[in-house]
Structures are given as C-alpha cells and as structure tokens.
C-alpha positions in Angstrom: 112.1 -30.0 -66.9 110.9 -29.3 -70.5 113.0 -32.3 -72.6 111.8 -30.9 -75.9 115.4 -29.6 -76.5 117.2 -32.6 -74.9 115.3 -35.2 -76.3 116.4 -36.5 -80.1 114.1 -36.2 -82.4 112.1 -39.9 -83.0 114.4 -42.1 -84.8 113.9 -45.3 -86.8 115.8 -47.8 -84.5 117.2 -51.0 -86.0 118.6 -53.8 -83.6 121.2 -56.2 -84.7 121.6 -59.1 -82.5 118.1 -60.1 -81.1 119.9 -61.0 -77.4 118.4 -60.8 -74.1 119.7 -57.1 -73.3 119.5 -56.1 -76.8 115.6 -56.6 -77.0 114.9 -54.9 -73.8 116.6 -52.3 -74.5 115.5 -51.7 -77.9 112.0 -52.1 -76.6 112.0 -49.4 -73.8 113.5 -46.9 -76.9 110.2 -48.0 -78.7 108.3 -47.2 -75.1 109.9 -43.8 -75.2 108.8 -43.0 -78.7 111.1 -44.1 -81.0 110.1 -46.6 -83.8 111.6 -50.2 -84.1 111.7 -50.7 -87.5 113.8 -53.4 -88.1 116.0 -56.1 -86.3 118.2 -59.2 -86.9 117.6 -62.3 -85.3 119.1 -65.5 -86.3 118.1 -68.0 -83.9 114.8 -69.5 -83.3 115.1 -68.4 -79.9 116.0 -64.6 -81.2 112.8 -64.4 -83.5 110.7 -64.9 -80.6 112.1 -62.8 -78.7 112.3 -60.2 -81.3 108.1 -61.0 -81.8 107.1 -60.5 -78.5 109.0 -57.8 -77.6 109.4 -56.2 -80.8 106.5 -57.0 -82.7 106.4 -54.2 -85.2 110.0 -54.8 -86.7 111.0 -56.2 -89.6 113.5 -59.2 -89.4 116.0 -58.8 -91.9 120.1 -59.7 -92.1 122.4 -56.8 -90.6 122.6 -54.7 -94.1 118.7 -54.3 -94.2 118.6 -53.3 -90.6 121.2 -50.5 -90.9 119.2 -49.3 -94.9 116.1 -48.3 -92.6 117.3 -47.3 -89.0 118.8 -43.9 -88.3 119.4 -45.3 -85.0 121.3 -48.8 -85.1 121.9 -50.8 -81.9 124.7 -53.4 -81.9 123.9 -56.1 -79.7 126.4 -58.8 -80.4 129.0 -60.6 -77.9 131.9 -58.6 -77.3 134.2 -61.0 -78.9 132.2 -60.3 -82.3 131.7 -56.4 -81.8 134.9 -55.0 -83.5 134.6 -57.7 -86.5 131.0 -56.7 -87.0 131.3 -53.0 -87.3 134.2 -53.5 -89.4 132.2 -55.2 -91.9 129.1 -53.0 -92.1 131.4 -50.0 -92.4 133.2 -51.6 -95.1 129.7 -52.3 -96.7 129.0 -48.9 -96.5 125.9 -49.7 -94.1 127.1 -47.6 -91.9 127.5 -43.3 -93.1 127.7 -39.7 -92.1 124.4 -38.9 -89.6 123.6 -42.8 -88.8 123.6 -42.9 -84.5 125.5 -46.1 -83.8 125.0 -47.8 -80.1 126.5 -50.8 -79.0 125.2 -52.2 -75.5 128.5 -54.3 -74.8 130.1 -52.9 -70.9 133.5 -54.1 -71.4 134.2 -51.7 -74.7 133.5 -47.8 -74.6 133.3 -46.2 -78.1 136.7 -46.9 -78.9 135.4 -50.0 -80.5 133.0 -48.2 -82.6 136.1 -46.2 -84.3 135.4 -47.4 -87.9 132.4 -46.0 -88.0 133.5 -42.8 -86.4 135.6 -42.3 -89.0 132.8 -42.4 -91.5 130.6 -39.6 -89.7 128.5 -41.5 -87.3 128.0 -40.6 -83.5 129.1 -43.3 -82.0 128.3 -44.2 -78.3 128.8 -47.2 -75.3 125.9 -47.6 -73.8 125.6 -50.3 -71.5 122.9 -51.1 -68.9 123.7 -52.3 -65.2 121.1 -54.7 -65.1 121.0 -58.5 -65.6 118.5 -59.0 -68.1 116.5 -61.9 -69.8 114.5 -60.9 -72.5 111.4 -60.7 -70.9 108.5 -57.9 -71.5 108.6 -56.9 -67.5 112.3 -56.1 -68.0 111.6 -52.7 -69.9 110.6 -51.7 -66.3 113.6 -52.6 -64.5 115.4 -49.7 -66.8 113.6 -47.3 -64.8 116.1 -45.9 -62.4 118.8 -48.1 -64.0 122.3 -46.9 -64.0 123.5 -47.2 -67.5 127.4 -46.6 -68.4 127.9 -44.5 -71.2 130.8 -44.3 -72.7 131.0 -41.7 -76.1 133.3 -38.0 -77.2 132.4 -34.9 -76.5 129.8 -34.8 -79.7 128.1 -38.0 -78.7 127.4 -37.3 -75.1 124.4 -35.2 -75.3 122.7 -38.0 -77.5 123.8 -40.8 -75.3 122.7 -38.9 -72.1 119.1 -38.0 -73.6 118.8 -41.6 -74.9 119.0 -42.8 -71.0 117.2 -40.6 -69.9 114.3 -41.0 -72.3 114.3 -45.1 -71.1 113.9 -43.7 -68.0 117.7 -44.5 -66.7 120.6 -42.8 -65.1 123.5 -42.0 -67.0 126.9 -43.1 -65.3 129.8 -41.6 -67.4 132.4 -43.9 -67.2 136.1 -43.4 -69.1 137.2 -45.3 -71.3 140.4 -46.5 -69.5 137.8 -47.7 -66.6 135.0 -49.9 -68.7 136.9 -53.1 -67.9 137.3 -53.0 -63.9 133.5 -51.3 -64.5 132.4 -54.6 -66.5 134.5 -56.6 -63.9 132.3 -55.3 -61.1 129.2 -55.7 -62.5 130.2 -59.4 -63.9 131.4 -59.9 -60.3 128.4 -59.2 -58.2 126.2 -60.4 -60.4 127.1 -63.1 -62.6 129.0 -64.7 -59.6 125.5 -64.2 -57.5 124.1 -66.6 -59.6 126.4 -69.4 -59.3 126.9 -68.7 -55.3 122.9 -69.1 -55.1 122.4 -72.0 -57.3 125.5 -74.2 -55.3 124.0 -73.0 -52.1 120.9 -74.8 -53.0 122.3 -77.8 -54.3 124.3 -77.7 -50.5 120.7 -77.4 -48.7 119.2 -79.6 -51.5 121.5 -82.4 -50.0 121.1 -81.4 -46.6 117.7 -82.7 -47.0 115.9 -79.2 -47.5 112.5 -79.4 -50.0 112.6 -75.8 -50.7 116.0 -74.7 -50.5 114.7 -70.8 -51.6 112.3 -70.3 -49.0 115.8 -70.3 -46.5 117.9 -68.3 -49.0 115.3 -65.6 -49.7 115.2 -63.9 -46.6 118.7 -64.2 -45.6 119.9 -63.5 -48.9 118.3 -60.8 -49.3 118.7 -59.1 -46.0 122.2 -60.0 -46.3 122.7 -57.9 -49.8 120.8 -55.0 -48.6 122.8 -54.9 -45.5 126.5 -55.3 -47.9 125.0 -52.3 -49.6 124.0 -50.2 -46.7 127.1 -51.0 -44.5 130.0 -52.7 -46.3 132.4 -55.2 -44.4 130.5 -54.3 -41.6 127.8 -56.3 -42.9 129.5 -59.6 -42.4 128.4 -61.9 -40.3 129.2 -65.6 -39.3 131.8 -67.7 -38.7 135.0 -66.4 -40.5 133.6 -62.9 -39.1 133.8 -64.3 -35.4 137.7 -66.3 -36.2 135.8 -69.5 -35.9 138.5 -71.5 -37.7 137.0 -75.1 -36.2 133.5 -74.5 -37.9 135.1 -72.9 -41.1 137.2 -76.3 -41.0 134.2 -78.2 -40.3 132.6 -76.5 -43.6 135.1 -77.5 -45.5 135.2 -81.2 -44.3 131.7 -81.6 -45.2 131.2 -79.8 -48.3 134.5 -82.0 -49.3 132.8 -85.3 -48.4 129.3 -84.1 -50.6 131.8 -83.3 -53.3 132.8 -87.0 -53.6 129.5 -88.3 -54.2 128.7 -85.8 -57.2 126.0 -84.0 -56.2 128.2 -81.1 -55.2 130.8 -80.4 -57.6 132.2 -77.3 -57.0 130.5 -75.5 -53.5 133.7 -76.5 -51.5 136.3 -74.7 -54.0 134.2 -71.9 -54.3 133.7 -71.7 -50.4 137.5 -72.1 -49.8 138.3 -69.1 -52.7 135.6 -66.5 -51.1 136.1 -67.4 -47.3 139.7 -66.7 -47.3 138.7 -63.1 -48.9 136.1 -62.5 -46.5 138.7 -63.6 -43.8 141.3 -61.1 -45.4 138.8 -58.5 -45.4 137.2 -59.2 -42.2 140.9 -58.8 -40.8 141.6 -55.4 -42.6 138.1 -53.9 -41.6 139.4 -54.8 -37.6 136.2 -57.7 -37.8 138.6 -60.2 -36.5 142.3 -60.2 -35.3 145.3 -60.9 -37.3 145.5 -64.6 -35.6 142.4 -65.3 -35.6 142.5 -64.6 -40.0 145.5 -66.8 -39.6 143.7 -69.5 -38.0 140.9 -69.2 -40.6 143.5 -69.3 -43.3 145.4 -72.3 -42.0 142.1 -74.0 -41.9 141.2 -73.3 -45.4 144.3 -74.5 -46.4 143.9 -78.0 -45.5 141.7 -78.1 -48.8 145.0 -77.3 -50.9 
C-alpha cells in the first residue's frame, strides 16, 4: 500500500518524561523517520536512558522540549498527566498545529482537553507491551497492539503514527480505557509477581534453578490460556481436589511463618478460589466439588 498519503510528514518529536515506555517509544518514531530533537529527563537513571536510546536529543526542562518539537510525547505517571498539560498550556508551550501524544493507558484524550482547546491534535496512544527501556524493545512494537484513543480529527494522525512504528491500532472508547488498562495491568503486571513468588516457593523447596521448571510450563501454560480459555486449566482445583488444594495451603502457610515466603499463600488462596469459580462455570468441575475447594480455601480466613 503506498503510505505517502497516510503517513505525516517527518516531525521534530520532543519527549517529556524519559520513562521506560516513553524512550522506546519515542525511539521507534525516530526508527520510522521522524527526528528526536529534544527530551526531558530528570533522573540519572532517565539521562541514560535518554543517551542510549536517544542519542541525538537535546536534554532540556519541559518548556524547551515543547519550543522545538512539532510532535510532543507526554510520558509522565498518570497521576501527574492532567497537572502537567495544564501547566505547559498555561505557559503557552503548547499552541494551534503542535501534535500532542501522551502514552498513559488508563486516560484517552480527554485528559489532553487543555490543550485541545488551544488548537492541538491531541491523541491517547498507549502501547500493549511491558517495556523496560532497553534498545531491543523498539522491536517488540512490531505487531504490537497499541490503544488509541483521540476525535474524529486526530484519528488519522494517531492511526498513521502506529502504523509507521510498525504497530496495530486498537481503537478503544473512551468510556472503556480503564477496564482496558485494568486488563492489561492484570495479566501482566500480576504475571510478574505470580512468577517471582513461584520461585521463591521452589527456591525453598530446595530447587537451584527455579526458571528452568517455570519456563516450560509457564509458557505452555499461557499459550494454551490464549488458544483455549478455561479450558486450558489444569491441576488440582480443575479436577475438585480440595485435600491437595488444602494441603497447598497448609504448606505455603507454614513457609510463610519462617519469612521467606511472605505472601504466595494469600495470593494462592485469592486466585484458586477464582479459578475454582470459573472452573465450576465453564462445567470443569461440579458445583460440590467448587464447594469443597472453597471450604478448603477458607480454612486460611
């Protein structure tokens, strides 16, 4: 397909908030074309980033950056978004033709209203990707869903922007950018802390390598929840074993006492009954047999 009157025309992109997602990102809109010129990075940690992933820009404070981008990407905590645009509106940083983009998944453009009112194209665009900050990241984008969130006038400019980093865009209203964020937090925020207790469990079991177990099995385990749903689930709530569920509990209680488990049996107890819910509702398991689990659970409480 000839892009040549999708694509924007190459912009001068400035980046405030040198973050994890805000560098890759910013650096796969420099991979398509577009020149970095400037970004804002406060933290040691930050200028680094922005160096090895941006070397080209100038590190300036948030007025600079928004002087010499056309194209200025807002990567700040949500919590500080609304307060920030605000202020460089109020500055008068921000003016008619400027492209504004904040990366944040919870907000969609709403947030951005300020400068909306001031004549900028204003657009959500938020990538479905845990990110790092690492140069090999730009390549994860490719394929990436992004949710993009913008009006009518926006659309076309958020749309080619994904596109030209090689992603997917997923429009998602504004009404729905919560329970989207909420999703995406879910699987894979929570992923992380599942993973790392599950270690700590095998670490105390005695196991040297606890990944070389969970690799595998994790990952056959996600491809298969993706491919088939509930009726991916396997193991002992899925069979309305409620004496080895029990004896789970028991033992991950007993590990939690010495300290070198903390949390594992709280967080087993929490996603066990919902598996056992959902095991019952998908017909995995009768309603006694959830029951049983349940009562066995329970004797955590």
């Amino acid at each position: 397909m000839d892009t040549s009157t999708t694509r924007p025309a190459r912009l001068r992109v400035g980046l405030i908030g040198a973050g994890r997602a805000g560098t890759v990102v910013t650096a796969a809109l420099s991979r398509a074309g577009h020149q970095v010129v400037a970004v804002s990075a406060v933290s040691d940690k930050s200028k680094a980033r922005a160096a090895q992933l941006l070397p080209q820009a100038m590190v300036c404070d948030p007025l600079a950056v928004c002087e010499q981008a056309e194209l200025v990407v807002l990567a700040v905590p949500d919590d500080a978004l609304a307060d920030l645009v605000s202020g460089l509106v109020r500055a008068g940083a921000i003016s008619a033709g400027k492209i504004v983009v904040h990366l944040s998944g919870r907000f969609g453009s709403e947030v951005l209203t300020p400068a909306h009112e001031v004549g900028a194209l204003c657009v959500a665009l938020h990538p479905a990707m845990t990110l790092t900050g690492e140069v090999y990241e730009v390549d994860r984008l490719d394929g990436c869903p992004f949710g993009i969130s913008a009006s009518e006038e926006s659309r076309p400019v958020a749309e080619a922007l994904v596109v030209e980093m090689g992603g997917e865009p997923q429009w998602i209203e504004p009404h729905a950018r919560v329970l989207y964020h909420a999703a995406l937090s879910h699987a894979s925020n929570h992923l992380v802390t599942l993973i790392a207790q599950s270690q700590d469990m095998l670490a105390e079991a005695g196991i040297e390598n606890p990944g070389q177990f969970l690799g595998p099995l994790t990952s056959a385990s996600l491809d298969n929840a993706l491919r088939w749903g509930d009726g991916a689930l396997t193991g002992p709530v899925s069979r309305g074993d409620a004496a080895t569920v029990a004896s789970h509990v028991s033992g991950l209680a007993e590990a939690a006492q010495t300290g070198t488990e903390r949390s594992g049996v709280e967080t087993y107890v929490a996603l066990a009954k919902a598996t056992a819910i959902r095991a019952a509702s998908s017909h995995r398991i009768t309603a006694s047999q959830a029951d049983a689990v349940l009562d066995a659970l329970a004797s955590d409480d």
